[in-house]
Structure formats: structure tokens, C-alpha cells
C-alpha positions as CSV (number, residue, x, y, z in Angstrom):
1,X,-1.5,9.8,-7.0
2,X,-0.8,9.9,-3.3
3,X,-4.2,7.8,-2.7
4,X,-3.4,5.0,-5.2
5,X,0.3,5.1,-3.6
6,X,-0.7,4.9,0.0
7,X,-3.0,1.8,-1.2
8,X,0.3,0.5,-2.7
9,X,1.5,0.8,0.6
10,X,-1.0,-0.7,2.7
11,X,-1.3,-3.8,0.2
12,X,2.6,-4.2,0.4
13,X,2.5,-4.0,4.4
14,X,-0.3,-6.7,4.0
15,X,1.6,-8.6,1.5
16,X,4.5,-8.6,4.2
17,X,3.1,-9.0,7.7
């Protein structure tokens, strides 16, 4: 779980910058 949820995060930061 924490590896799918820190390439949740990393797609989100992407999504944002």
C-alpha cells in the first residue's frame, strides 16, 4: 500500500506542478 500511495503522490505533484 505505501508504494502504490507514494505513486499517488508523485502523479498528484505532477499533475500539479
Amino acid at each position: 500500500i505505501a508504494l502504490e500511495a507514494t505513486s499517488v503522490d508523485w502523479f498528484l505533484k505532477w499533475l500539479v506542478s
